[in-house]
FITI-640593 format. One record per residue: x, y, z of N, C-alpha, C in turn. Coordinates in steps of 0.02 Angstrom, whole numbers, plus 50000, padded with zeros to 5 digits. Atoms other than C-alpha are relative to their C-alpha. Layout:
N
   n.x   n.y   n.z  ca.x  ca.y  ca.z   c.x   c.y   c.z
     X     Y     Z     X     Y     Z     X     Y     Z
...
***
This chain:
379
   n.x   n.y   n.z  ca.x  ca.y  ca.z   c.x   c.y   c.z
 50016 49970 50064 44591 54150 50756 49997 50077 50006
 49993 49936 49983 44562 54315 50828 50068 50044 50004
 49963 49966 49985 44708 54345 50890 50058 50013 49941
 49956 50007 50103 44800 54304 50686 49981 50057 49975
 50038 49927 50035 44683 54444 50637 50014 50046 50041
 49994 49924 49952 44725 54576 50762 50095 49993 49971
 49934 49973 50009 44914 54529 50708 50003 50001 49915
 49992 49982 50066 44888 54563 50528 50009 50065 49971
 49994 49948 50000 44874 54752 50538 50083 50012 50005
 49933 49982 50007 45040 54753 50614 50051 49977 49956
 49973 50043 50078 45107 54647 50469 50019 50048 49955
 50003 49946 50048 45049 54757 50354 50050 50086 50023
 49959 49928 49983 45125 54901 50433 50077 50003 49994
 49914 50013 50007 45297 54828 50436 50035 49999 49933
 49973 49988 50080 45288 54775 50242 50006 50064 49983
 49983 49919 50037 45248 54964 50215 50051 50015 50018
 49924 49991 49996 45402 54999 50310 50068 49970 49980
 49964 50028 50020 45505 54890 50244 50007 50002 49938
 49973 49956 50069 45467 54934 50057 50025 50070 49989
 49939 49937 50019 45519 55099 50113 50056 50024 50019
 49914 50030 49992 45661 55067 50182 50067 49968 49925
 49992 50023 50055 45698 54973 50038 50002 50048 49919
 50018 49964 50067 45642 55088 49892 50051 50076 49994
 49962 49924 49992 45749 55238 49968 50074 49985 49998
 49941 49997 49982 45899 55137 49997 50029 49972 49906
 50001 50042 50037 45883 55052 49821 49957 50020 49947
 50039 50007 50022 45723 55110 49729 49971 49948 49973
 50050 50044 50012 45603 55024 49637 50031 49912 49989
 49964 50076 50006 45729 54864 49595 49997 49975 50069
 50003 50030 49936 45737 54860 49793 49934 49977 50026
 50076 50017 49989 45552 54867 49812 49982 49938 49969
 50026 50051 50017 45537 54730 49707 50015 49939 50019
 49986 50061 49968 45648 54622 49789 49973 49988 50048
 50026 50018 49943 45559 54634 49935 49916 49962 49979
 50067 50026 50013 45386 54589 49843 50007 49910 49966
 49991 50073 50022 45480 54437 49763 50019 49966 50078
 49992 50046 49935 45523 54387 49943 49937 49978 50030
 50088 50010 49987 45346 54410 49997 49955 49938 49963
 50007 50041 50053 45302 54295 49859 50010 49943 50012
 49969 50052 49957 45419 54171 49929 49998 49962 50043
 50012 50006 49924 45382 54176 50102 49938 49945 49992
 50049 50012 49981 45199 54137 50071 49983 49922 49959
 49995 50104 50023 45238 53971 49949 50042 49965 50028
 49952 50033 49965 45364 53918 50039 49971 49972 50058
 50028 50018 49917 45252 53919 50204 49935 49957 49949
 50066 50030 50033 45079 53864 50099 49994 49944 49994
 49985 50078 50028 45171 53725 50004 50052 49975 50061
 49953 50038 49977 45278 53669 50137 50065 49976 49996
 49938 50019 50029 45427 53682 50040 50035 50006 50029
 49928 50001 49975 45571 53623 50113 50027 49946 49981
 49950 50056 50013 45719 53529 50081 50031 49957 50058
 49984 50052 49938 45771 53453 50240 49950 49958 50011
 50025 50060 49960 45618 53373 50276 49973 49955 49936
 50026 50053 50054 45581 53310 50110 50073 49959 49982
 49931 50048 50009 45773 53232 50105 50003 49935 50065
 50004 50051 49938 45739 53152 50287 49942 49954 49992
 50052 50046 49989 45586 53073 50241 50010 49932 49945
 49982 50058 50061 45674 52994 50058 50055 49960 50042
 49948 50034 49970 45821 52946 50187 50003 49959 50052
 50028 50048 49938 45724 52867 50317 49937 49956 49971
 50055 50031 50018 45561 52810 50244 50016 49966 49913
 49988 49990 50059 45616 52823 50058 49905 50038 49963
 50058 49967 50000 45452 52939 50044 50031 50056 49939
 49975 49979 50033 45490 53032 49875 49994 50059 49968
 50035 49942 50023 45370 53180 49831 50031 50052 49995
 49964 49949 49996 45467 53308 49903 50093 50003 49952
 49938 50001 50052 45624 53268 49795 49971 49993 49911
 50032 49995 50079 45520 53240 49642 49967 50065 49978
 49987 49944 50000 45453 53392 49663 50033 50071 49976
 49950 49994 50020 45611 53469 49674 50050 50010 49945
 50009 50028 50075 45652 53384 49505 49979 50084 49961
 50053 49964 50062 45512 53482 49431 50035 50081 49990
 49978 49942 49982 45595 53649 49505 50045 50008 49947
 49935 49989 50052 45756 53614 49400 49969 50005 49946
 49981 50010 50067 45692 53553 49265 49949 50064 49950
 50046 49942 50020 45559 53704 49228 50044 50042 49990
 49962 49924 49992 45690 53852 49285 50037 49989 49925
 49940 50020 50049 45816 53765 49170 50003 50014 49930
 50006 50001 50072 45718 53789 49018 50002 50081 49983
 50006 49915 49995 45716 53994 49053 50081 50016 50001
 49923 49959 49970 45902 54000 49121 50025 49978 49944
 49948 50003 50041 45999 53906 49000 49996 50028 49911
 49994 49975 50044 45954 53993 48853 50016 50072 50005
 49986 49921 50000 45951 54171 48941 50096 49997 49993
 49938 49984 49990 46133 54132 49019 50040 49977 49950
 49955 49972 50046 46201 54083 48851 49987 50046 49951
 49991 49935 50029 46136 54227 48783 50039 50057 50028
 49947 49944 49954 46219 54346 48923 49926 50064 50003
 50045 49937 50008 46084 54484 48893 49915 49981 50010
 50081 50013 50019 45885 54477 48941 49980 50046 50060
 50050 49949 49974 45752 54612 49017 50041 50049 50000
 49938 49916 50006 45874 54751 48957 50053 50006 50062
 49922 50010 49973 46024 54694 49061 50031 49925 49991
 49975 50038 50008 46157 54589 49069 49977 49930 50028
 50008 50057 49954 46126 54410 49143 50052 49958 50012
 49941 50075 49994 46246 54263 49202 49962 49951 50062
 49999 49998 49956 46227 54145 49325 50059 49970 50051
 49950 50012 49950 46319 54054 49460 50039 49946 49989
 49951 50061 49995 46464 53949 49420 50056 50000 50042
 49955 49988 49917 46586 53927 49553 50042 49959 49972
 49966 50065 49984 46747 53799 49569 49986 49941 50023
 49997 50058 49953 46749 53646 49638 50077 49992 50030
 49938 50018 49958 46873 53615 49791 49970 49977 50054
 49998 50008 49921 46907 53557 49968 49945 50039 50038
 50034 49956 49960 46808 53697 50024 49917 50010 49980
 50067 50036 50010 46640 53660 49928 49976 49954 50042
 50027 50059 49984 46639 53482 49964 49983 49999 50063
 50011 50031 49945 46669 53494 50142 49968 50033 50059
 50057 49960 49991 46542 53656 50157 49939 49988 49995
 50067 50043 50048 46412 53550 50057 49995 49947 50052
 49991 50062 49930 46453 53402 50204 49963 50044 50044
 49988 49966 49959 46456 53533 50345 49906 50017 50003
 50056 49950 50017 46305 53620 50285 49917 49939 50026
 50019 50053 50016 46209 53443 50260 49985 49962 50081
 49998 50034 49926 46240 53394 50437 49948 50037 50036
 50054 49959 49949 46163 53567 50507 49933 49992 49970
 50078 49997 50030 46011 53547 50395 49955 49964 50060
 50021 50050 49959 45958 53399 50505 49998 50022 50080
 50006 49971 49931 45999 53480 50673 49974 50057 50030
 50042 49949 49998 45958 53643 50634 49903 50003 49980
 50067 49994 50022 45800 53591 50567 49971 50050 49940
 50030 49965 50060 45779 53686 50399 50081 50044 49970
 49964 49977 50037 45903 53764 50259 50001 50050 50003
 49993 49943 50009 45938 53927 50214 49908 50020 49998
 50055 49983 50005 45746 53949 50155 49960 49996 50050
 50042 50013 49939 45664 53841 50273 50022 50045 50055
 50018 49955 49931 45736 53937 50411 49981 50043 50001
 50029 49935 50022 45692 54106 50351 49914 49983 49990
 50073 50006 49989 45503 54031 50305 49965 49970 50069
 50013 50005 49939 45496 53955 50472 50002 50039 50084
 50023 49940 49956 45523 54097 50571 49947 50029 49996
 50063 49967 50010 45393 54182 50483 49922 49984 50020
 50055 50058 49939 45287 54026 50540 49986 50010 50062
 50010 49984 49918 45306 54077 50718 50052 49937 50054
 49936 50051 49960 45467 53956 50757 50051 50031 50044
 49951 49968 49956 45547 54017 50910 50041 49972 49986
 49927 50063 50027 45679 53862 50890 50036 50024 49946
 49952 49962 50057 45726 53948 50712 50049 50030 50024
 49968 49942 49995 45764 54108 50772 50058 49996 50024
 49922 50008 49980 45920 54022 50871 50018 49967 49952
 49964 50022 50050 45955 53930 50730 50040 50039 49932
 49973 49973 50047 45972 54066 50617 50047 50061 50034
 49970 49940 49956 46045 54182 50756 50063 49952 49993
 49936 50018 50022 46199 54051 50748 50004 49966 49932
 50000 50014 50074 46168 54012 50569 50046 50073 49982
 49972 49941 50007 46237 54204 50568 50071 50000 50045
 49926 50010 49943 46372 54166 50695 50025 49976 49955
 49950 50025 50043 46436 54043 50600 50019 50030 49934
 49971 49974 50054 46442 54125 50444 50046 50043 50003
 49956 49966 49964 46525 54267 50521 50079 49980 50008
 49950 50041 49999 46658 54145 50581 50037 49979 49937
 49982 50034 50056 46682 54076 50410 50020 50050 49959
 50003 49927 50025 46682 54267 50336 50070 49991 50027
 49933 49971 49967 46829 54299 50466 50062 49960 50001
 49926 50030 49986 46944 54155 50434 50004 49970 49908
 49998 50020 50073 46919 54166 50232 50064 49987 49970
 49926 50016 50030 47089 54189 50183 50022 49943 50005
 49960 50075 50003 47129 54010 50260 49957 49966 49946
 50012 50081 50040 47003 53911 50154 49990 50033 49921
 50000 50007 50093 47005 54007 49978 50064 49999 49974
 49931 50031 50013 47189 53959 49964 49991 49923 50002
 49993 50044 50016 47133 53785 49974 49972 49963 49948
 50013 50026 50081 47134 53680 49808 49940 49989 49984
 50041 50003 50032 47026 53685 49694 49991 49986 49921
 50005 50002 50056 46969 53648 49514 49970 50062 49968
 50038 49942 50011 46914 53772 49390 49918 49971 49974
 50065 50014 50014 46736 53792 49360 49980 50002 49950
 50048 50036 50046 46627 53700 49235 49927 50005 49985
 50060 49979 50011 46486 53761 49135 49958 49951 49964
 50006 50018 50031 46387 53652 49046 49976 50031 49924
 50011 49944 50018 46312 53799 48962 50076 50018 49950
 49949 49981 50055 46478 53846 48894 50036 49954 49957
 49956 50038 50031 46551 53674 48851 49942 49977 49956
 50025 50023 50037 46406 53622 48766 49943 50008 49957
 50051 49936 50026 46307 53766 48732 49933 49967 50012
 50081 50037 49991 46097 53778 48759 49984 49953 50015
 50050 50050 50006 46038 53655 48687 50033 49925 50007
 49960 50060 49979 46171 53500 48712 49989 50018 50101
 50013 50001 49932 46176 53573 48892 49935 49981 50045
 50056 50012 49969 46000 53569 48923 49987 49917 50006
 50015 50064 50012 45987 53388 48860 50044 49943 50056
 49975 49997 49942 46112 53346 48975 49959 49995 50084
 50052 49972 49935 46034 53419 49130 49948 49954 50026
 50063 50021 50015 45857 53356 49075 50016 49930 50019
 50006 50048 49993 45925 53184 49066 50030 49971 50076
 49957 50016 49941 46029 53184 49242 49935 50012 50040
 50063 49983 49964 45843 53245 49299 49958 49944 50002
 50031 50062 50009 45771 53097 49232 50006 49938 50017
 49976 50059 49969 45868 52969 49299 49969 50003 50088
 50008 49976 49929 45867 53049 49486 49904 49993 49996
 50097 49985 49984 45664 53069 49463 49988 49903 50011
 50017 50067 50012 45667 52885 49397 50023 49931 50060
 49998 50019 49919 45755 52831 49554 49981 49991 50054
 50036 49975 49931 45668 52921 49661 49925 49960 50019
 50075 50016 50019 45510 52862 49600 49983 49922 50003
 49988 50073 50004 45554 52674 49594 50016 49999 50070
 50002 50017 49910 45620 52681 49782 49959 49995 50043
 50043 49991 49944 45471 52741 49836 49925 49948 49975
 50033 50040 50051 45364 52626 49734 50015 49939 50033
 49969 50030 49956 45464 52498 49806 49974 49960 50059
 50020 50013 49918 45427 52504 49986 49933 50003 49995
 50074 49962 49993 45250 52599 49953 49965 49975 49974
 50066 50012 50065 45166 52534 49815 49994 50054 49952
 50027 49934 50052 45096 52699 49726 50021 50057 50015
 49963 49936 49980 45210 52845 49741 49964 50060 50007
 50029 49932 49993 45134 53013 49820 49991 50032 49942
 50016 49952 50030 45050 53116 49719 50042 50081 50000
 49963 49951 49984 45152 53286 49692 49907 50056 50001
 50068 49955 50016 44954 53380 49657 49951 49997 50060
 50057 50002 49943 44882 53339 49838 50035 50055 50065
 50085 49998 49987 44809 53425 49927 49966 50022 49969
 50028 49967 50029 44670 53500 49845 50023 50086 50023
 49979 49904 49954 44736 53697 49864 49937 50047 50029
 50018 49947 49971 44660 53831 49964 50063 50070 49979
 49947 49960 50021 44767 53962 49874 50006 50074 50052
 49963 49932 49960 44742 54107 50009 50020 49951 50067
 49997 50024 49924 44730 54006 50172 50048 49925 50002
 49969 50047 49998 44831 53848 50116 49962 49955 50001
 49935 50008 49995 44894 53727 50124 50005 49995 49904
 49987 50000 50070 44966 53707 49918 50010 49937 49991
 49948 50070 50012 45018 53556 49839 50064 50020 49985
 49923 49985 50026 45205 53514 49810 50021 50048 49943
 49998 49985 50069 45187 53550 49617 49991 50075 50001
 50012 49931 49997 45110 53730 49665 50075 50054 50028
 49938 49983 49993 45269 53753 49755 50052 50007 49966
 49940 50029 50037 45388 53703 49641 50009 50070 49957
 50024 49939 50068 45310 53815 49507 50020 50066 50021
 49979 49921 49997 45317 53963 49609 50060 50032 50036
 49951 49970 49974 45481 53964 49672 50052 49995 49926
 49980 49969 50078 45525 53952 49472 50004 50044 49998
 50004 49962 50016 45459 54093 49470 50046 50051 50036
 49959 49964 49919 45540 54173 49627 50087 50016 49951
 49930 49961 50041 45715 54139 49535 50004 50044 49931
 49983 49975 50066 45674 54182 49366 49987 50092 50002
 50039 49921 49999 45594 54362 49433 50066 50023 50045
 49955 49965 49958 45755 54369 49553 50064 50030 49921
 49976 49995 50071 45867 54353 49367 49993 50075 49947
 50018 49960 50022 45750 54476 49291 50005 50067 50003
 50019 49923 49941 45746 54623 49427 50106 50011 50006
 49934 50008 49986 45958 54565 49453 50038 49995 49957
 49957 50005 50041 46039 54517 49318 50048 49915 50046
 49951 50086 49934 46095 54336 49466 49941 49958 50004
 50050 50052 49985 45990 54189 49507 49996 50027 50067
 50009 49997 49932 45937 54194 49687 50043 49976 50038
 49959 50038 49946 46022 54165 49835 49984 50014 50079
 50043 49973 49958 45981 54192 50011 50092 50007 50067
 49962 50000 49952 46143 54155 50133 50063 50040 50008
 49974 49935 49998 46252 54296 50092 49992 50050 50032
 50022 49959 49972 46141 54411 50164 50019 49977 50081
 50014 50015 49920 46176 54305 50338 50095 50033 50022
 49949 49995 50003 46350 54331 50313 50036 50088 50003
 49995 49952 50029 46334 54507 50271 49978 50048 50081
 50038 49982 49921 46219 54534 50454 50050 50005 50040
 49948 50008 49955 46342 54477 50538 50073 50030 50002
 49947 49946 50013 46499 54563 50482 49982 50063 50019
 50036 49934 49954 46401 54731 50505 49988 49999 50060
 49998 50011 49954 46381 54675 50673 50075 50002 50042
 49914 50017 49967 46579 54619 50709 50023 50072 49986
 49977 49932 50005 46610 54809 50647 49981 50029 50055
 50040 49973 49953 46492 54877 50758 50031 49997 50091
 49968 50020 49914 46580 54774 50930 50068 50036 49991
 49923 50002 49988 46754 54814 50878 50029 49975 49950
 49963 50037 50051 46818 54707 50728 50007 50047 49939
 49991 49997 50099 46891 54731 50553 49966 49982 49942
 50018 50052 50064 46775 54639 50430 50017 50030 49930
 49998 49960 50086 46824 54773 50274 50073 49972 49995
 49946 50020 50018 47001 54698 50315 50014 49923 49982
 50003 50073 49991 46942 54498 50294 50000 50003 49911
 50022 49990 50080 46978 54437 50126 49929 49979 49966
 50089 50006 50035 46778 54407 50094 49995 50063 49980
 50005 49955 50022 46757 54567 50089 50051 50051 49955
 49952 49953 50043 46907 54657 49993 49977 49995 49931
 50028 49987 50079 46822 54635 49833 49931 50027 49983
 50081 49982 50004 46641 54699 49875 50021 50055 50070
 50009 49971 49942 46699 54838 50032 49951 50045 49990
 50068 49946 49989 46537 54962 49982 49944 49964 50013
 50070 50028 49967 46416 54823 50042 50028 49995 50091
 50013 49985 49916 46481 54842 50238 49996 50078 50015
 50003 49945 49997 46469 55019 50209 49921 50035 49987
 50078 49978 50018 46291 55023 50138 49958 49979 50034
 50057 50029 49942 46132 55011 50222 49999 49912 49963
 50015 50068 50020 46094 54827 50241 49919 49981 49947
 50054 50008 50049 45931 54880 50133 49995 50012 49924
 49960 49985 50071 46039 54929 49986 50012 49915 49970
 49977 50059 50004 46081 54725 49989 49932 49971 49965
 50088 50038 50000 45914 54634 49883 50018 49904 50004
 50031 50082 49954 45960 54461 49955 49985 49998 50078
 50034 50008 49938 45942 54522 50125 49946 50048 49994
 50057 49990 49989 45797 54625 50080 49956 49946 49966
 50036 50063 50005 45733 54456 49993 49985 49950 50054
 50025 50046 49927 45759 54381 50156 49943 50019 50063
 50059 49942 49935 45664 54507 50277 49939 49991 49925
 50056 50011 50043 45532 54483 50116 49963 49917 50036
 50021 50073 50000 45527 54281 50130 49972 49983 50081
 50011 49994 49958 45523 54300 50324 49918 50040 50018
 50058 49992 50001 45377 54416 50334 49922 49980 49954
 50050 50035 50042 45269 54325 50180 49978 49938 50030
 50014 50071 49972 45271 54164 50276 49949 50036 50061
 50024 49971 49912 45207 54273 50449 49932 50015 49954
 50039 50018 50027 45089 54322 50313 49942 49961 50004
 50033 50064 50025 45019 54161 50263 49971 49970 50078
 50042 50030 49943 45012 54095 50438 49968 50046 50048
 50045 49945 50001 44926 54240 50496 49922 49965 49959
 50054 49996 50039 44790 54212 50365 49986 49936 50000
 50021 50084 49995 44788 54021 50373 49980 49984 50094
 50010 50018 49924 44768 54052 50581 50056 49968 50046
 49946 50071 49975 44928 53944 50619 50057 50049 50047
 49979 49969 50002 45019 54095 50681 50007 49990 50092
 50038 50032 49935 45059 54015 50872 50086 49997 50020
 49932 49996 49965 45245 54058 50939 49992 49963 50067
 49998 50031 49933 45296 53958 51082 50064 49989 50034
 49926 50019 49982 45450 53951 51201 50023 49938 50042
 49980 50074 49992 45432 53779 51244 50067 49977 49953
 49938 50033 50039 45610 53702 51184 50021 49980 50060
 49969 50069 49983 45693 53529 51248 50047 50037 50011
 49919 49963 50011 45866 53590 51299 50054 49965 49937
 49972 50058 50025 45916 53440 51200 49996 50033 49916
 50000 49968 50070 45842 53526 51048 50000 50073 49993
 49955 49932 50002 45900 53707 51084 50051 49988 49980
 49944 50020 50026 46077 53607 51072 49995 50002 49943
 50010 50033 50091 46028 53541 50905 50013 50066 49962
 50018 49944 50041 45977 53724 50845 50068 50025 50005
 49931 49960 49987 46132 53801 50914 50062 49965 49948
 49958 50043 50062 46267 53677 50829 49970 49997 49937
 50020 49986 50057 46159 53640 50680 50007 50068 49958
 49988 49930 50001 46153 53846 50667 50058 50026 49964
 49931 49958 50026 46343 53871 50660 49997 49948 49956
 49980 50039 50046 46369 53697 50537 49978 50051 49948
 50002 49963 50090 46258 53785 50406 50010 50054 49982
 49979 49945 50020 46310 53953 50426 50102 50007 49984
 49923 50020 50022 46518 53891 50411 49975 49965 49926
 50012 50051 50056 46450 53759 50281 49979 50035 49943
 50024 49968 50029 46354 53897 50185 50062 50037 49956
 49957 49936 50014 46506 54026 50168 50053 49934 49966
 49953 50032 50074 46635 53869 50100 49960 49981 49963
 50028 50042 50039 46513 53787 50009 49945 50029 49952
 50026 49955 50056 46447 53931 49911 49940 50006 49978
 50062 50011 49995 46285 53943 49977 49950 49931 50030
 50055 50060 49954 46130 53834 50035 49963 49973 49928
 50032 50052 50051 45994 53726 49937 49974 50055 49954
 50013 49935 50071 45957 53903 49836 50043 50016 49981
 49927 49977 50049 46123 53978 49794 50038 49936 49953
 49951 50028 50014 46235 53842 49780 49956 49934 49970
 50018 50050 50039 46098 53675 49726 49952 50037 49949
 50052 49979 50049 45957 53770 49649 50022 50045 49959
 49970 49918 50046 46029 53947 49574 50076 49963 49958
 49925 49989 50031 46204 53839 49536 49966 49937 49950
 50038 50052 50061 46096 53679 49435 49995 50036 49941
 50035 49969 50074 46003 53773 49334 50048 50055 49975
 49949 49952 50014 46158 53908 49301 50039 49937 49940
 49943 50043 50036 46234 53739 49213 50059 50003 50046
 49938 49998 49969 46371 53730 49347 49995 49934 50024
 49982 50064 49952 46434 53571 49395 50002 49985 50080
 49988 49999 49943 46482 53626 49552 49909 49989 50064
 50076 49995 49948 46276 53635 49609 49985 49914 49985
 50012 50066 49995 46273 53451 49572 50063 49973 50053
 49949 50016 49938 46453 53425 49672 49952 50002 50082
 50000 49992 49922 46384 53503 49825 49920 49978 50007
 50052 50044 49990 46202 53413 49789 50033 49928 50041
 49976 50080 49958 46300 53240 49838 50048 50010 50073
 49985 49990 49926 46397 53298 49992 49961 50023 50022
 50053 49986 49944 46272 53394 50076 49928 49970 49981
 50054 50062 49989 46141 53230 50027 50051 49978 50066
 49978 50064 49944 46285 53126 50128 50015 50035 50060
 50008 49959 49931 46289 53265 50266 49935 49994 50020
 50088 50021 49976 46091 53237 50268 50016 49942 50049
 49976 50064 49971 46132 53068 50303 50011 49972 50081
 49944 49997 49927 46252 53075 50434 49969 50042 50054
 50025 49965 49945 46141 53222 50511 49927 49961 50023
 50069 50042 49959 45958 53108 50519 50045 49947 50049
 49993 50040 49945 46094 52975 50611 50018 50049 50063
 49980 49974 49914 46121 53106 50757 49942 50036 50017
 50051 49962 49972 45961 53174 50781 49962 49966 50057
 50013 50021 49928 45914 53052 50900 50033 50010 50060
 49919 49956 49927 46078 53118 51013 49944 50056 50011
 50040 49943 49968 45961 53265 51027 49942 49997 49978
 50083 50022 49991 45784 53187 51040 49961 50044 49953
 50045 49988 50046 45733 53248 50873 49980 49954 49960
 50059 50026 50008 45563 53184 50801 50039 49965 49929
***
């Protein structure tokens, strides 16, 4: 406990540097992304929110909270987004959000991605709030979570030439309020599923409202989570004019890096349509200063909850895991147009079809990744 409290000072010292880092490269819009990451970090770690382990527990146990949950996430944001984004205009700028294609290179990014969840042990979020936890194991996960993206950055030209459909709004085909109803009801089924499976096996389906909260020291309930990573996107929207996203920024690390050894990345076609983000500080970027936010809010939290307990104990068996898992979701990320925030959460509630596409392949990459986790003696 002592020693959580002697590392809180230096905490603090880093956020100050890091909002000014942020505020100079960006001003106050940058500062804020870093306070909505902060924000992030510390429900994300509190409530336990994650999507890998609440998909492994409906796919092994049929244990359902964490997907109902989930649910709640959509179906709250949904009622904020789909009226802003068919208006186009709200907090005195423009808004849209993320509709993408569907192709080859979704589906089999959304697979890809789905596999590393399970090996790597946490998504785009989770890994970023689990570092902040004090997960040595992350840090290689997201160190080739950045490899791979990288990789996937540098061989773009081959997979955005492969087929695709155009992208589908529901938002535009069926405007608001048909869209929402829509949505709402594809929410209701999936809840009603979820909720019956686990009913099922269980008897009386988890509570989403337990534990009783400790709102500074933890832990949250699900529901507390849910709520405030609503908020997380709707304040990323507000401050952006985009829904949230988080795995760009990994993509973005890493290219600045391949410049740095020797490479081209301003000549890869990822970048020929955005070349003043490998040119700008990486604190000019507010999804990777949302990420260095979500990362230090969690260090935060477990800090102040005491839990704050790095260790370099790792299995070699599950170093492997981290390493492969790592590059799957950082390749899987870059075709598949993001992780369980960009591409399921930011592309749902956007009305895009495509965030329900790559919801069902990277479920059946879950799948396929809880059957190999015993290959590498994970729990």
């Amino acid at each position: 406990m002592i020693q959580n409290r002697l590392l809180f000072m230096p905490a603090f010292a880093l956020m100050l540097l890091l909002g000014l880092l942020a505020f100079r490269s960006g001003g106050a819009n940058q500062a804020a992304m870093l306070a909505i990451g902060l924000f992030a970090g510390l429900a994300l770690y509190h409530a336990s929110f994650g999507f890998t382990a609440a998909w492994r527990r409906f796919i092994l146990e049929r244990k359902s909270a964490g997907l109902r949950a989930q649910l709640v996430m959509l179906a709250v944001t949904s009622l904020v987004f789909f009226p802003l984004f068919a208006k186009g205009e709200a907090f005195g700028h423009a808004v849209g959000g993320f509709v993408f294609p569907i192709g080859i290179a979704l589906i089999a990014g959304a697979f890809l991605f789905g596999i590393g969840m399970q090996l790597g042990g946490g998504c785009g979020s989770g890994t970023l709030f689990t570092i902040g936890g004090g997960s040595v194991r992350m840090v290689v996960t997201l160190a080739f979570f950045i490899i791979g993206s990288t990789l996937a950055t540098a061989y773009s030209e081959i997979w955005f030439a492969w087929p695709k459909l155009a992208p589908v709004s529901l938002i535009e085909t069926f405007g608001a309020v048909g869209g929402l109803t829509l949505f709402w009801s594809a929410l209701g089924l999936f809840a009603w599923f979820a909720y019956r499976a686990e009913k099922a096996r269980h008897g009386t389906p988890d509570s989403l409202l337990k534990p009783s909260p400790n709102w500074l020291a933890g832990p949250w309930p699900l529901l507390a989570g849910a709520l405030a990573l609503c908020l997380v996107n709707i304040a990323f929207v507000a401050v952006q004019g985009w829904p949230w996203g988080i795995t760009s920024a990994f993509a973005l690390w890493g290219s600045k890096f391949a410049a740095i050894v020797g490479f081209a990345p301003e000549n890869w076609a990822y970048w020929r349509g955005d070349p003043d983000a490998l040119r700008a500080s990486v604190f000019a970027d507010p999804v990777s200063v949302t990420d260095f936010g979500i990362m230090l809010g969690a260090a935060f939290a477990a800090i102040i909850a005491g839990k704050f307990c790095p260790s370099l104990d790792i299995p070699p068996r599950s170093l492997a895991a981290a390493i492969l898992g790592g590059l799957l979701l950082g390749i899987g990320a870059r075709l598949g147009t993001g992780c369980n925030i960009g591409a399921f959460f930011s592309g749902t509630v956007s009305g895009s079809l495509h965030g329900w596409v790559w919801l069902a392949f990277a479920f059946l990459g879950n799948i396929a990744g809880v059957r190999l986790r015993p290959l590498f003696r994970l729990g």
